[in-house]
PDB file with SEQRES, HELIX, SHEET and CRYST1 records, atoms N, CA, C and O in Angstrom:
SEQRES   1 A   85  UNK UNK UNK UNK UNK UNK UNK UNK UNK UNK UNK UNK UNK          
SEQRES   2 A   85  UNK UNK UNK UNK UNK UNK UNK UNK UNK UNK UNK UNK UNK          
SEQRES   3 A   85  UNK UNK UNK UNK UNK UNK UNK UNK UNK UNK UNK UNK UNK          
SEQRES   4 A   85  UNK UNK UNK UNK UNK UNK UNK UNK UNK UNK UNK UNK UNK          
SEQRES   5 A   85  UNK UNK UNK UNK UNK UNK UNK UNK UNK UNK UNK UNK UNK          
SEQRES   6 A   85  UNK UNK UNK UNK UNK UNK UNK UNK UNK UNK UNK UNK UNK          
SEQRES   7 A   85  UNK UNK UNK UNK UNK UNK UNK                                  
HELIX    1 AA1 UNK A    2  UNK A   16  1                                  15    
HELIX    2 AA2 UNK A   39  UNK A   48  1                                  10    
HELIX    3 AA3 UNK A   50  UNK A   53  1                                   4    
HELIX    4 AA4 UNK A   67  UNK A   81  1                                  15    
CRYST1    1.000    1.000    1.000  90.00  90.00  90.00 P 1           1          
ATOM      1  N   UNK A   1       0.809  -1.207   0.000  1.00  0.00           N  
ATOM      2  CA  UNK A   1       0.000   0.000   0.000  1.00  0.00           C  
ATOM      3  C   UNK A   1       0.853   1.271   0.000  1.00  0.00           C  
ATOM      4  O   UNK A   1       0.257   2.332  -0.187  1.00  0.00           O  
ATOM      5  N   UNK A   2       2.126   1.290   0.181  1.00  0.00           N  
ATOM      6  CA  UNK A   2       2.859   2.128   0.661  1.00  0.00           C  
ATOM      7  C   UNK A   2       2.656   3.010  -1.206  1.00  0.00           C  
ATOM      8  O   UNK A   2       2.359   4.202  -1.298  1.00  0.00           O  
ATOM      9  N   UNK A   3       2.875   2.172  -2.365  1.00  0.00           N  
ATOM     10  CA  UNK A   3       3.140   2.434  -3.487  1.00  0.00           C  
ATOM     11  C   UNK A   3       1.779   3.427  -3.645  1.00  0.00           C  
ATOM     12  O   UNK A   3       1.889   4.511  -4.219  1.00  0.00           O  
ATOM     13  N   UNK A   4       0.806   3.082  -3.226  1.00  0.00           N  
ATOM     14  CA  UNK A   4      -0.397   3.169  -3.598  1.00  0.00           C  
ATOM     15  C   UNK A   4      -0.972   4.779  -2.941  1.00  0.00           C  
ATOM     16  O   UNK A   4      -1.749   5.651  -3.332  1.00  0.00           O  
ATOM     17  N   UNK A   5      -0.194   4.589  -1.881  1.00  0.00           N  
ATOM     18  CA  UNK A   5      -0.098   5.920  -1.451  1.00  0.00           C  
ATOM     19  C   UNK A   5       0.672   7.374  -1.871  1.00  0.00           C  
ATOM     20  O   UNK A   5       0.275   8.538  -1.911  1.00  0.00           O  
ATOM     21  N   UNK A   6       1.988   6.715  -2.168  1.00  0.00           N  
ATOM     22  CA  UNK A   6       3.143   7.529  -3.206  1.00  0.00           C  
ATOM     23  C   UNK A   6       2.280   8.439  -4.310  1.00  0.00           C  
ATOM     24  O   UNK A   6       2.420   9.607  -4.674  1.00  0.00           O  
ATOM     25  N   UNK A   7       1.362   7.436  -4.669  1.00  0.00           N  
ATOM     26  CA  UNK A   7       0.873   7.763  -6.165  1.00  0.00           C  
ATOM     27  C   UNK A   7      -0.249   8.755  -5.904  1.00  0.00           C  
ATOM     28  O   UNK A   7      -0.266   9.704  -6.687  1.00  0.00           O  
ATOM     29  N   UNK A   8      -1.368   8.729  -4.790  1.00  0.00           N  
ATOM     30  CA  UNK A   8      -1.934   9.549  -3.968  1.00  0.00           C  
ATOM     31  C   UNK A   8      -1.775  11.000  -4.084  1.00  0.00           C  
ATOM     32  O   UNK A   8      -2.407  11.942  -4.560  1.00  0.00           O  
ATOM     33  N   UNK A   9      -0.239  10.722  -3.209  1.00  0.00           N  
ATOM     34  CA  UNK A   9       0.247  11.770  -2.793  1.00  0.00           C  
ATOM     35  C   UNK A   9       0.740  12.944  -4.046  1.00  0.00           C  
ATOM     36  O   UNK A   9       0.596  14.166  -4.029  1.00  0.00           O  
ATOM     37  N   UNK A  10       1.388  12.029  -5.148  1.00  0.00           N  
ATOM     38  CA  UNK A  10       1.492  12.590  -6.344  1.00  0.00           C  
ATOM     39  C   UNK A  10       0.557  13.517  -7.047  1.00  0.00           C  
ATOM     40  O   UNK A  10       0.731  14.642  -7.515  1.00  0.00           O  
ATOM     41  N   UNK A  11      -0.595  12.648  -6.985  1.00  0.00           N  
ATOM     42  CA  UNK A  11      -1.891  13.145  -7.626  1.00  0.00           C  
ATOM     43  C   UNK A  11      -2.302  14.535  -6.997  1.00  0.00           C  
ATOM     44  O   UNK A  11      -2.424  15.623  -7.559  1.00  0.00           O  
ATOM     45  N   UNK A  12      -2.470  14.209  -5.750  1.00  0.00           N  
ATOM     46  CA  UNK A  12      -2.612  15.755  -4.975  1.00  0.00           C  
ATOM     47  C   UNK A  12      -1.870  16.937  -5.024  1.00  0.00           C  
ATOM     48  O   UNK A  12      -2.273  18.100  -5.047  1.00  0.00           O  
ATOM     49  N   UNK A  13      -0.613  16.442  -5.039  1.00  0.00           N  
ATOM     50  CA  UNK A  13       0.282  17.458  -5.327  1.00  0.00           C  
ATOM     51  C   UNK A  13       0.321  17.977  -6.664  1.00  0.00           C  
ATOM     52  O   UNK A  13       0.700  19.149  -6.672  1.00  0.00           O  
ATOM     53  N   UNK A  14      -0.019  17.367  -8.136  1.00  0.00           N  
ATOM     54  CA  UNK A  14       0.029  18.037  -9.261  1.00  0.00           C  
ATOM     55  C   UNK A  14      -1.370  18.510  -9.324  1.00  0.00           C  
ATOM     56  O   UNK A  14      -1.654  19.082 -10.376  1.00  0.00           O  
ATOM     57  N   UNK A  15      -2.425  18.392  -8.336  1.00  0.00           N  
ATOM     58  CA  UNK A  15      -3.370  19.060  -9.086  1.00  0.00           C  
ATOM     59  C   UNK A  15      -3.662  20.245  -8.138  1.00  0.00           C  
ATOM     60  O   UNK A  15      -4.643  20.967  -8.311  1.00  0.00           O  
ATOM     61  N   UNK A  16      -2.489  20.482  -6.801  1.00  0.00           N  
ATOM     62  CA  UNK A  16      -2.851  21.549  -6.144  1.00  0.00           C  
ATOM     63  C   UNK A  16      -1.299  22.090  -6.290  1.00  0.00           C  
ATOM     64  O   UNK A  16      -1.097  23.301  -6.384  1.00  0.00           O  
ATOM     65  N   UNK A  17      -0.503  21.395  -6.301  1.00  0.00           N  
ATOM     66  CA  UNK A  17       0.858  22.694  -6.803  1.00  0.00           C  
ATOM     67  C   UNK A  17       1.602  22.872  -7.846  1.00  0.00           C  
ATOM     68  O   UNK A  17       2.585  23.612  -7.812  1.00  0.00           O  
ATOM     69  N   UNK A  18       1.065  21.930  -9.375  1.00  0.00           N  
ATOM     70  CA  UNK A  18       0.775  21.920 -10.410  1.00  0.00           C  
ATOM     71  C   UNK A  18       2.603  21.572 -10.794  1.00  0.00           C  
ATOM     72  O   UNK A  18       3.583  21.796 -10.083  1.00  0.00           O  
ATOM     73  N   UNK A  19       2.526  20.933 -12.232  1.00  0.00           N  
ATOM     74  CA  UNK A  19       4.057  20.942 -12.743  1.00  0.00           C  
ATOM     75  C   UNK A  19       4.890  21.881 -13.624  1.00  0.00           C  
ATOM     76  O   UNK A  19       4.384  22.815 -14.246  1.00  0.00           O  
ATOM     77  N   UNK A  20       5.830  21.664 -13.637  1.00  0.00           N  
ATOM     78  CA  UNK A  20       6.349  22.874 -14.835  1.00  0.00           C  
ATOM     79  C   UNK A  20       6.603  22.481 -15.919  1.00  0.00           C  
ATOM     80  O   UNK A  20       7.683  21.912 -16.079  1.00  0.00           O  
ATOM     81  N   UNK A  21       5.916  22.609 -16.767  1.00  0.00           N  
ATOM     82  CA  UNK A  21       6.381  22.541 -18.299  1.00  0.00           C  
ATOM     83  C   UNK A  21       6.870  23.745 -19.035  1.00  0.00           C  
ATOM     84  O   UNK A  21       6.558  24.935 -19.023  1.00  0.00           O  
ATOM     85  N   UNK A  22       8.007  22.808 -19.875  1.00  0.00           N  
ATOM     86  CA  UNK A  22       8.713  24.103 -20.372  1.00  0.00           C  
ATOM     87  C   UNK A  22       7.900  24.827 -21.843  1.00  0.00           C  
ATOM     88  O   UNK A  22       7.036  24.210 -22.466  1.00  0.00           O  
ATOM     89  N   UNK A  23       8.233  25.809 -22.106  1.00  0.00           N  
ATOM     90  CA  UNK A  23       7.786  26.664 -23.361  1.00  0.00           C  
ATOM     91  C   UNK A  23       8.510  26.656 -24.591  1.00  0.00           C  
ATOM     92  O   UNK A  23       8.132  27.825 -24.673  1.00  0.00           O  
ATOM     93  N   UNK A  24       9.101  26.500 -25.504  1.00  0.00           N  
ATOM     94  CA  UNK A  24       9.786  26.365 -26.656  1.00  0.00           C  
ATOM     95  C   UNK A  24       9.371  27.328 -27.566  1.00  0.00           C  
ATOM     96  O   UNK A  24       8.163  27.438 -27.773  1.00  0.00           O  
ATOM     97  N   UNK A  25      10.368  28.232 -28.298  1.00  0.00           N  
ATOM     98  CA  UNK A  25      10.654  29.227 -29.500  1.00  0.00           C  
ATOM     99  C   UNK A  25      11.792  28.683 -29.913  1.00  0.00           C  
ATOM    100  O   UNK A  25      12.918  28.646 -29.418  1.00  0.00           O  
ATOM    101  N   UNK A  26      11.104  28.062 -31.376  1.00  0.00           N  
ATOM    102  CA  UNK A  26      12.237  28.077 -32.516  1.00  0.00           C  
ATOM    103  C   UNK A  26      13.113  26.985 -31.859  1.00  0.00           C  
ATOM    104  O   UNK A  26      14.296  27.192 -32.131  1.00  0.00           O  
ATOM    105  N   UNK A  27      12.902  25.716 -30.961  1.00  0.00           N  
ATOM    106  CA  UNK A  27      13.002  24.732 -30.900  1.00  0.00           C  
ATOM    107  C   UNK A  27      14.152  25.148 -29.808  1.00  0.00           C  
ATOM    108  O   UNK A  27      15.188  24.488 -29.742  1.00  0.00           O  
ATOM    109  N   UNK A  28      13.942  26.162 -29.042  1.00  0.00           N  
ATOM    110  CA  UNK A  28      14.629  26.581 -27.632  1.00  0.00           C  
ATOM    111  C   UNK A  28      13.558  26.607 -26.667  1.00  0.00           C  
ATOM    112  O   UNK A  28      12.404  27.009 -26.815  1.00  0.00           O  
ATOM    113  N   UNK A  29      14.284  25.974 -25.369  1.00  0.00           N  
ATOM    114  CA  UNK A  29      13.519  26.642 -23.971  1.00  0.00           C  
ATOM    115  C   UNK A  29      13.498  27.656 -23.997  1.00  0.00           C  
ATOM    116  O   UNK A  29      14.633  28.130 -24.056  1.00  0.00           O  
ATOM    117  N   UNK A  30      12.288  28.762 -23.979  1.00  0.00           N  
ATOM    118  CA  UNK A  30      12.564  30.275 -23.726  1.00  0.00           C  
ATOM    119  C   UNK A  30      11.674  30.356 -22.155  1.00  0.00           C  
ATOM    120  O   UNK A  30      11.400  31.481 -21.736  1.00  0.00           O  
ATOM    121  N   UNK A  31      11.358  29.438 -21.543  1.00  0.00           N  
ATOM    122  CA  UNK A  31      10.667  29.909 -20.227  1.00  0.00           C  
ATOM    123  C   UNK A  31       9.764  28.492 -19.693  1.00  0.00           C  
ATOM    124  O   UNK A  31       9.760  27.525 -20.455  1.00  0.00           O  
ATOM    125  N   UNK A  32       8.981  28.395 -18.329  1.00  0.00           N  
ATOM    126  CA  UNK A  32       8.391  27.502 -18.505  1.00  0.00           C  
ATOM    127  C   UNK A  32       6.826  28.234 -18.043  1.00  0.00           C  
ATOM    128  O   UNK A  32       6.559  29.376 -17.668  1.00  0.00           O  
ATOM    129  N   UNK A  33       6.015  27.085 -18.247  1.00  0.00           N  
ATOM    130  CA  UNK A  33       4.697  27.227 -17.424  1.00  0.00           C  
ATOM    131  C   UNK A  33       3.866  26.523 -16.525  1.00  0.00           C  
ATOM    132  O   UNK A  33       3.047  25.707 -16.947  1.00  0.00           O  
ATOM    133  N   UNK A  34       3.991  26.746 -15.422  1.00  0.00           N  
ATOM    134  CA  UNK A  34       3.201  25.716 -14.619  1.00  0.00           C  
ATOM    135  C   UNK A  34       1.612  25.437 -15.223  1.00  0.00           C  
ATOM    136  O   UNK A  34       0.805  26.195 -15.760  1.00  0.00           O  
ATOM    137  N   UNK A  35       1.569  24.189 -14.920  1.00  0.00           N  
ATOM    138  CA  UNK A  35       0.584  23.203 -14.856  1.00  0.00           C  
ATOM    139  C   UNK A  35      -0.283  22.592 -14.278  1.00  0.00           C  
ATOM    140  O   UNK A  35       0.236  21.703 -13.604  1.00  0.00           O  
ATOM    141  N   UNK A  36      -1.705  22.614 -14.162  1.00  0.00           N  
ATOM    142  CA  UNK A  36      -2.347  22.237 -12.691  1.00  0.00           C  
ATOM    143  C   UNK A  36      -3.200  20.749 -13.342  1.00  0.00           C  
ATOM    144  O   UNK A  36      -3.491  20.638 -14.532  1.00  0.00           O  
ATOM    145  N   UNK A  37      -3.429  19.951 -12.548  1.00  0.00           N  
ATOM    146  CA  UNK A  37      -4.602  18.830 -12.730  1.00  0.00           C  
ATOM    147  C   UNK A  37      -5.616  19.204 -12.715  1.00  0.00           C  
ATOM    148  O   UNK A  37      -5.818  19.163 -13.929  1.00  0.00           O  
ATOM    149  N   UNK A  38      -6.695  19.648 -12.221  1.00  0.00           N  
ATOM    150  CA  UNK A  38      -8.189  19.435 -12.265  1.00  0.00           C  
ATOM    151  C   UNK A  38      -8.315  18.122 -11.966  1.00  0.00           C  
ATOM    152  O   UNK A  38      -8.401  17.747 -10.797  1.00  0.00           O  
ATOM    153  N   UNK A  39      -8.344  17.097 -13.238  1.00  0.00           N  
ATOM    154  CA  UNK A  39      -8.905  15.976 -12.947  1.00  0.00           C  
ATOM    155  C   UNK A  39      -8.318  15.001 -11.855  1.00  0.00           C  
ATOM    156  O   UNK A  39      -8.933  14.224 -11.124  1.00  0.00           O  
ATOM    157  N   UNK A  40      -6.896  15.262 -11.945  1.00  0.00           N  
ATOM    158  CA  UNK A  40      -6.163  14.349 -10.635  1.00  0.00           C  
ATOM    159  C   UNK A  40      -6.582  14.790  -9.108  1.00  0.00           C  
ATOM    160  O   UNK A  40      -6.356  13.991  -8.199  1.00  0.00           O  
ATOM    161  N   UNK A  41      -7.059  15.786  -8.885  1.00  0.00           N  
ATOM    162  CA  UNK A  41      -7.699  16.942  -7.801  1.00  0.00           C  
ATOM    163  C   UNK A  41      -8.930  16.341  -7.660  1.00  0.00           C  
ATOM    164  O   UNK A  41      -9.262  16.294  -6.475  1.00  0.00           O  
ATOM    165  N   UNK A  42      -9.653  15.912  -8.344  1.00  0.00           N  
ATOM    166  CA  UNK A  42     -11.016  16.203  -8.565  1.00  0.00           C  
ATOM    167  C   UNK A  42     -11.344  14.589  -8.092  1.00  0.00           C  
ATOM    168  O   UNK A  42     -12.304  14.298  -7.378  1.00  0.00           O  
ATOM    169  N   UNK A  43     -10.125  13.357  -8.760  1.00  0.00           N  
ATOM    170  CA  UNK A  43     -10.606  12.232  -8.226  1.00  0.00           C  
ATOM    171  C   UNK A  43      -9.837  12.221  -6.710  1.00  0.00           C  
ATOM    172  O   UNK A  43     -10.356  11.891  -5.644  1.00  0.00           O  
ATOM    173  N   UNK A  44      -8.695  12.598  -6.894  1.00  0.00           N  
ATOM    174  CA  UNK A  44      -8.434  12.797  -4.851  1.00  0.00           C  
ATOM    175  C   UNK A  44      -9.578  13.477  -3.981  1.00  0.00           C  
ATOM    176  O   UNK A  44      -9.584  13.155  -2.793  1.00  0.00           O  
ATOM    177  N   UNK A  45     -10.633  14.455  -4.452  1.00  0.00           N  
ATOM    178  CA  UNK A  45     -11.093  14.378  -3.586  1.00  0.00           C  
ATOM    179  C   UNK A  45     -12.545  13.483  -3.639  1.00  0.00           C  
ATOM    180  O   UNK A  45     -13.277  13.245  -2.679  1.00  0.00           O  
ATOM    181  N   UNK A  46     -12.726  13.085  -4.968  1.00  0.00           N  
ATOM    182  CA  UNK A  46     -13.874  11.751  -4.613  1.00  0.00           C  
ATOM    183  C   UNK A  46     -13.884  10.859  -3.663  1.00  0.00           C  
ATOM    184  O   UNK A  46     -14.729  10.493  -2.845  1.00  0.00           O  
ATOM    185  N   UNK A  47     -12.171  10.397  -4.043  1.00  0.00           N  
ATOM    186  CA  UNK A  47     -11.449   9.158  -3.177  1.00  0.00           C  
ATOM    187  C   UNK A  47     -11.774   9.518  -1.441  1.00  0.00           C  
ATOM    188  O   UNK A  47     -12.316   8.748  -0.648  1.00  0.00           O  
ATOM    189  N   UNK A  48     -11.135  11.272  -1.080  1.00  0.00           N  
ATOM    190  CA  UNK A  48     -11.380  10.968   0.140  1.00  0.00           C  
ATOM    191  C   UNK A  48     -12.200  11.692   0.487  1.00  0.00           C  
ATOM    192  O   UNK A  48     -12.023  12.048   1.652  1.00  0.00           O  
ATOM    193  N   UNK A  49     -13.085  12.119   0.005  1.00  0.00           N  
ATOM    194  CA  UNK A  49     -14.695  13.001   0.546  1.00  0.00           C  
ATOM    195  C   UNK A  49     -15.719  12.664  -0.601  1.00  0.00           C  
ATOM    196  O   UNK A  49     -16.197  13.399  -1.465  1.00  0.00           O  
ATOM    197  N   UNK A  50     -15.935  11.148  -0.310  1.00  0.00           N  
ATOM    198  CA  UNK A  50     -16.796  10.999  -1.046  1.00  0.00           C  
ATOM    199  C   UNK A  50     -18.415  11.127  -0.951  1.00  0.00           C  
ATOM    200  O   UNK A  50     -19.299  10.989  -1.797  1.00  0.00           O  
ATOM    201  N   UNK A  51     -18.431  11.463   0.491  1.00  0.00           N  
ATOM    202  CA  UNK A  51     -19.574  11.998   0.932  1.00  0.00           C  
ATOM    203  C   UNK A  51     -20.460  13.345   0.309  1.00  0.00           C  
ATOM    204  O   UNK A  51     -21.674  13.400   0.114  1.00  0.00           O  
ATOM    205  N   UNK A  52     -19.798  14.021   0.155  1.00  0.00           N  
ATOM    206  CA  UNK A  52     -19.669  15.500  -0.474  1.00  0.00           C  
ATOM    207  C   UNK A  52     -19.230  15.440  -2.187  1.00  0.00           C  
ATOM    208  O   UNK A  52     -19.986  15.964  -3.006  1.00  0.00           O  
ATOM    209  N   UNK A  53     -18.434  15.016  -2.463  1.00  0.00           N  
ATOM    210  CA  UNK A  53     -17.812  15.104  -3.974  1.00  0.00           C  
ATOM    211  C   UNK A  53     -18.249  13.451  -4.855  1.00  0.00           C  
ATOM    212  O   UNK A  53     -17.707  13.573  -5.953  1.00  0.00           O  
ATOM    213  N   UNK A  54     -18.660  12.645  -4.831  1.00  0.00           N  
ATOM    214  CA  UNK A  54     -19.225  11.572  -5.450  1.00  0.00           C  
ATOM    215  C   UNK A  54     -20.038  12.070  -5.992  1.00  0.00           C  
ATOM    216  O   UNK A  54     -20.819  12.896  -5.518  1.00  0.00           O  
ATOM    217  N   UNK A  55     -19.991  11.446  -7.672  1.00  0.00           N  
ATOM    218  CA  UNK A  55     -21.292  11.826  -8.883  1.00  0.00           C  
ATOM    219  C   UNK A  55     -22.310  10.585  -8.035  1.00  0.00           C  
ATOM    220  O   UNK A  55     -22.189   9.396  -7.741  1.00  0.00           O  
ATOM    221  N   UNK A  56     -23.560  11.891  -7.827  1.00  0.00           N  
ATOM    222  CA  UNK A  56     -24.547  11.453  -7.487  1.00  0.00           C  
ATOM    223  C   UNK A  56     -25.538  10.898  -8.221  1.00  0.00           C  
ATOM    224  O   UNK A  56     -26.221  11.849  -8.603  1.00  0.00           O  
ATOM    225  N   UNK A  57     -25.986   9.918  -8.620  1.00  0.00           N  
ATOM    226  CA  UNK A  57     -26.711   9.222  -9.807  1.00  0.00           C  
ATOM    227  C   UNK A  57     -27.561   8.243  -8.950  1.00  0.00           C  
ATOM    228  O   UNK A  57     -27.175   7.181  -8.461  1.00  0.00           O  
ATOM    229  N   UNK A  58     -28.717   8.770  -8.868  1.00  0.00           N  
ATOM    230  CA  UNK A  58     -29.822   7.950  -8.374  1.00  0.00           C  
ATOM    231  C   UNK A  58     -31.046   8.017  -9.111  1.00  0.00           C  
ATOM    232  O   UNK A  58     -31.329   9.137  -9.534  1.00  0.00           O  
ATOM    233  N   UNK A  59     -32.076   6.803  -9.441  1.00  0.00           N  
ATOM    234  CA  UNK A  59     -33.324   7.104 -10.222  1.00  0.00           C  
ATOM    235  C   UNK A  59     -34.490   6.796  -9.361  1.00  0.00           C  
ATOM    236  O   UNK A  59     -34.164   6.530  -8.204  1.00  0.00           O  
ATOM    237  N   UNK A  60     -35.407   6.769  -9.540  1.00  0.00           N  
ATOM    238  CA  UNK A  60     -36.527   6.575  -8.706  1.00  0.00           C  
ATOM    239  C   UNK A  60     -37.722   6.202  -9.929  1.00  0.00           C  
ATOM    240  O   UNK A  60     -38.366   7.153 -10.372  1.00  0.00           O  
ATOM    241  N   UNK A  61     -37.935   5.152 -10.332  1.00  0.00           N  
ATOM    242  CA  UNK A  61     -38.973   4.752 -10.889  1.00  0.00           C  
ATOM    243  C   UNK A  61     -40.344   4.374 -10.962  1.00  0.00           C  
ATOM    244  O   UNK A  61     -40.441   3.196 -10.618  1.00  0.00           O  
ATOM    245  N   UNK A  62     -41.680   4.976 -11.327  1.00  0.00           N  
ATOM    246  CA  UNK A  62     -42.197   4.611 -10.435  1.00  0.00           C  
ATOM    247  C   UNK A  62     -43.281   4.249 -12.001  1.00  0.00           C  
ATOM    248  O   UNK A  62     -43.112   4.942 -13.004  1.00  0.00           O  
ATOM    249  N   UNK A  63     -44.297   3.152 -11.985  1.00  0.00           N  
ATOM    250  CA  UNK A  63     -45.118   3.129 -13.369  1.00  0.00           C  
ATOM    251  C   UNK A  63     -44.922   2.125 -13.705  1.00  0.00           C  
ATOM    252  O   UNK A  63     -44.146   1.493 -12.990  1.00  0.00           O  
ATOM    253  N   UNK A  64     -45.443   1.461 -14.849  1.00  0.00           N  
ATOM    254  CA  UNK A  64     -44.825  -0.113 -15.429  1.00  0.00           C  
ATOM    255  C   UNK A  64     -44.808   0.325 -17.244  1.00  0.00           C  
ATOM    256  O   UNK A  64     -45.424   1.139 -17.932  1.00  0.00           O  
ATOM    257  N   UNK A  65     -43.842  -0.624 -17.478  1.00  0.00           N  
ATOM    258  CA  UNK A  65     -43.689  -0.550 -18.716  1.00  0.00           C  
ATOM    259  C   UNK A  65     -43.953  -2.007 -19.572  1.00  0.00           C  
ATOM    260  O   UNK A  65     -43.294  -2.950 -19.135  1.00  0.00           O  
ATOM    261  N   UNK A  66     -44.696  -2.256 -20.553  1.00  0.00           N  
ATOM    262  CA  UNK A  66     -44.775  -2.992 -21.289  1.00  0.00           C  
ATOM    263  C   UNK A  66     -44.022  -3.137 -23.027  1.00  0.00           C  
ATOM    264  O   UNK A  66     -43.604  -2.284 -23.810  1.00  0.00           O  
ATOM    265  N   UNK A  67     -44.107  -4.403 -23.083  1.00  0.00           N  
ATOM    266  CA  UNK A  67     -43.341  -4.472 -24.851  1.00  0.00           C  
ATOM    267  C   UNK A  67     -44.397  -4.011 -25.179  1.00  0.00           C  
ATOM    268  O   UNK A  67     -43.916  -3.093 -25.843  1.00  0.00           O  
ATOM    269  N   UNK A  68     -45.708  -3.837 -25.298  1.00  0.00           N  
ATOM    270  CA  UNK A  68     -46.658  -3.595 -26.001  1.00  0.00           C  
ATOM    271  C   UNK A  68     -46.960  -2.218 -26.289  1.00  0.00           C  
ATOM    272  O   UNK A  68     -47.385  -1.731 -27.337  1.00  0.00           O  
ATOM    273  N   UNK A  69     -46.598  -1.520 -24.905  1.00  0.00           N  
ATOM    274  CA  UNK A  69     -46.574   0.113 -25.154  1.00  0.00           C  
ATOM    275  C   UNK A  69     -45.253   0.362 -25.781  1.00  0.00           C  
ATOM    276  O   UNK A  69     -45.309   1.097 -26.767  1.00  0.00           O  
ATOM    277  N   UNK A  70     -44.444   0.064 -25.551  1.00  0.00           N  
ATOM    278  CA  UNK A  70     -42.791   0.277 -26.116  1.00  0.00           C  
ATOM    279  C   UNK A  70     -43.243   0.588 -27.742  1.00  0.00           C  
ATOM    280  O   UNK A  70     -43.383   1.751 -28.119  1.00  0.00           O  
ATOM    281  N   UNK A  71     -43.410  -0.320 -28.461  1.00  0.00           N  
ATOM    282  CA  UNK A  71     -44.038  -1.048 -29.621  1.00  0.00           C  
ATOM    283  C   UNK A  71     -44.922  -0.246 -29.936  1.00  0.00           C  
ATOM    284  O   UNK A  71     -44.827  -0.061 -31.149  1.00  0.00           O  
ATOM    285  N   UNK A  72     -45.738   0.339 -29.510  1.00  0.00           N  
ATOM    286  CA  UNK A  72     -46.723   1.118 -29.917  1.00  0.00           C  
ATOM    287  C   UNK A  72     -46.082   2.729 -30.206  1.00  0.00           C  
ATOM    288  O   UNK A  72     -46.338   3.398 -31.207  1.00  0.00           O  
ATOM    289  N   UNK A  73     -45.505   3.003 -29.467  1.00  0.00           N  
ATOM    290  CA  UNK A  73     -44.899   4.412 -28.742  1.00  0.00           C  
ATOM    291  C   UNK A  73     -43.708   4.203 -30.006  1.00  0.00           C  
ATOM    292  O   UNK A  73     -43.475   5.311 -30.489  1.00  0.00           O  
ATOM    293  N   UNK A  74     -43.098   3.389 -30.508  1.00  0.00           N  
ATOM    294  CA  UNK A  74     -42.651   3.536 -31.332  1.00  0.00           C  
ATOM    295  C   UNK A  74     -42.463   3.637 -32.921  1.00  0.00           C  
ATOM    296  O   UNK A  74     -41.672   4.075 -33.756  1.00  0.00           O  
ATOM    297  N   UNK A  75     -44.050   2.756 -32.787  1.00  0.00           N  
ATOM    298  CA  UNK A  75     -44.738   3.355 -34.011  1.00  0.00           C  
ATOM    299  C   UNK A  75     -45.146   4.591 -34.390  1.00  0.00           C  
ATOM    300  O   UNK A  75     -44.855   5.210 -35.413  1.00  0.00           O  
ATOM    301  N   UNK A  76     -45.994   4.966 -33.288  1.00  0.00           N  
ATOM    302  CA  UNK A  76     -46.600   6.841 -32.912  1.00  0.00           C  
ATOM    303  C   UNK A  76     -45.082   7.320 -33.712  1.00  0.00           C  
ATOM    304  O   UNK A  76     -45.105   7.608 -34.909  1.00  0.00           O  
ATOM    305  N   UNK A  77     -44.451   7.342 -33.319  1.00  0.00           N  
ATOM    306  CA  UNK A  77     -42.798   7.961 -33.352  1.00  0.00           C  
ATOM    307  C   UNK A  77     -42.702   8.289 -34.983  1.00  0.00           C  
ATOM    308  O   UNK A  77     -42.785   9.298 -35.684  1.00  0.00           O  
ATOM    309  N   UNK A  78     -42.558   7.375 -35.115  1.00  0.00           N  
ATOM    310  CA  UNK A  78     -42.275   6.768 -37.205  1.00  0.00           C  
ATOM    311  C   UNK A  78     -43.074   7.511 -37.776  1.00  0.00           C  
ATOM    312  O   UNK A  78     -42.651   8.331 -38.590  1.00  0.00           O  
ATOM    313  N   UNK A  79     -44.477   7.403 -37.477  1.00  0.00           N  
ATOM    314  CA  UNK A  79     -45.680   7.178 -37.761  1.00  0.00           C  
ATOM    315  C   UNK A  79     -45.918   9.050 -37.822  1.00  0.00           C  
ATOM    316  O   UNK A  79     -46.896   9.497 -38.422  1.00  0.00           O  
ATOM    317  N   UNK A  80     -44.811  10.084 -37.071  1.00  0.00           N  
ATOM    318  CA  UNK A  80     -45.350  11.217 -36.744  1.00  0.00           C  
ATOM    319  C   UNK A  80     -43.865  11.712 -37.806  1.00  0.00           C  
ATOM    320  O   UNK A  80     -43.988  12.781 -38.403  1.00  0.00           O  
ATOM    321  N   UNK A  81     -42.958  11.172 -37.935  1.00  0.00           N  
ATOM    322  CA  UNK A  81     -41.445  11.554 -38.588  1.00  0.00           C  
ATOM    323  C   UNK A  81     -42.061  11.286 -40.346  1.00  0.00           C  
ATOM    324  O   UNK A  81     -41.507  12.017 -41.167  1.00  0.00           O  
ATOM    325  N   UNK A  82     -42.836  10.580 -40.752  1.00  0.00           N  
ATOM    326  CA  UNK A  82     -42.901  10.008 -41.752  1.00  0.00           C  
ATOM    327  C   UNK A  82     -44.040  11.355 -42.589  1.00  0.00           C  
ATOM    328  O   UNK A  82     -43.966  11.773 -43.744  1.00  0.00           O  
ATOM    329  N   UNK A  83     -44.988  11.740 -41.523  1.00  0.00           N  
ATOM    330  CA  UNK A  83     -46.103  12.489 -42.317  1.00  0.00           C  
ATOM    331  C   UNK A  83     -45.438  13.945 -42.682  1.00  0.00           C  
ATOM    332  O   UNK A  83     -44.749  14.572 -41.878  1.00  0.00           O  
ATOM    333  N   UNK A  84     -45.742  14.393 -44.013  1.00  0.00           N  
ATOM    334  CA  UNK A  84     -45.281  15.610 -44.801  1.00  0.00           C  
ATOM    335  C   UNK A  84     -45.510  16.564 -44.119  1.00  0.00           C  
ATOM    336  O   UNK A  84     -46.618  16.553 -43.583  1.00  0.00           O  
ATOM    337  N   UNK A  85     -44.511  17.893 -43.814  1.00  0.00           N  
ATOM    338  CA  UNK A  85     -44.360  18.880 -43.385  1.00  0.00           C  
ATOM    339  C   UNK A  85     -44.878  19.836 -44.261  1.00  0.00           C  
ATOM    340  O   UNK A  85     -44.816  21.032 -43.976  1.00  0.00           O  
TER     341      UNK A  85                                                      
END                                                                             
């Protein structure tokens, strides 16, 4: 786990004190620019506040569905795409 943590720690650190990449003119370093994560940030804090930061995806269904309405509802469909404008 120790590795697993390293990598953690990595993640946090490039997406809150970002890396330096360099800038190139004419196939010279002329300067660099730091770099931030977002997304490496964004899953560190899923990982550890997932209470708060987890994509929330819940449905609540409530009704019944049949092949027969499906089938029908998809005729209506055709049936409304097909007639002249």
């Amino acid at each position: 786990m120790i590795g697993m943590e390293a990598l953690e720690d990595e993640a946090i650190r490039r997406g809150k004190d970002g890396i330096e990449e360099p800038v190139f003119y004419q196939g010279e370093v002329c300067g660099h620019v730091r770099k931030f994560s977002d997304v490496l940030l964004m899953f560190a804090l899923k990982a550890n506040r997932p209470e708060k930061f987890r994509d929330n995806a819940s449905f609540n269904l409530t009704g019944s569905l049949t092949l027969e309405g499906m089938v029908k509802e998809i005729a209506e469909r055709r049936n409304k795409a097909e007639e002249p404008k």
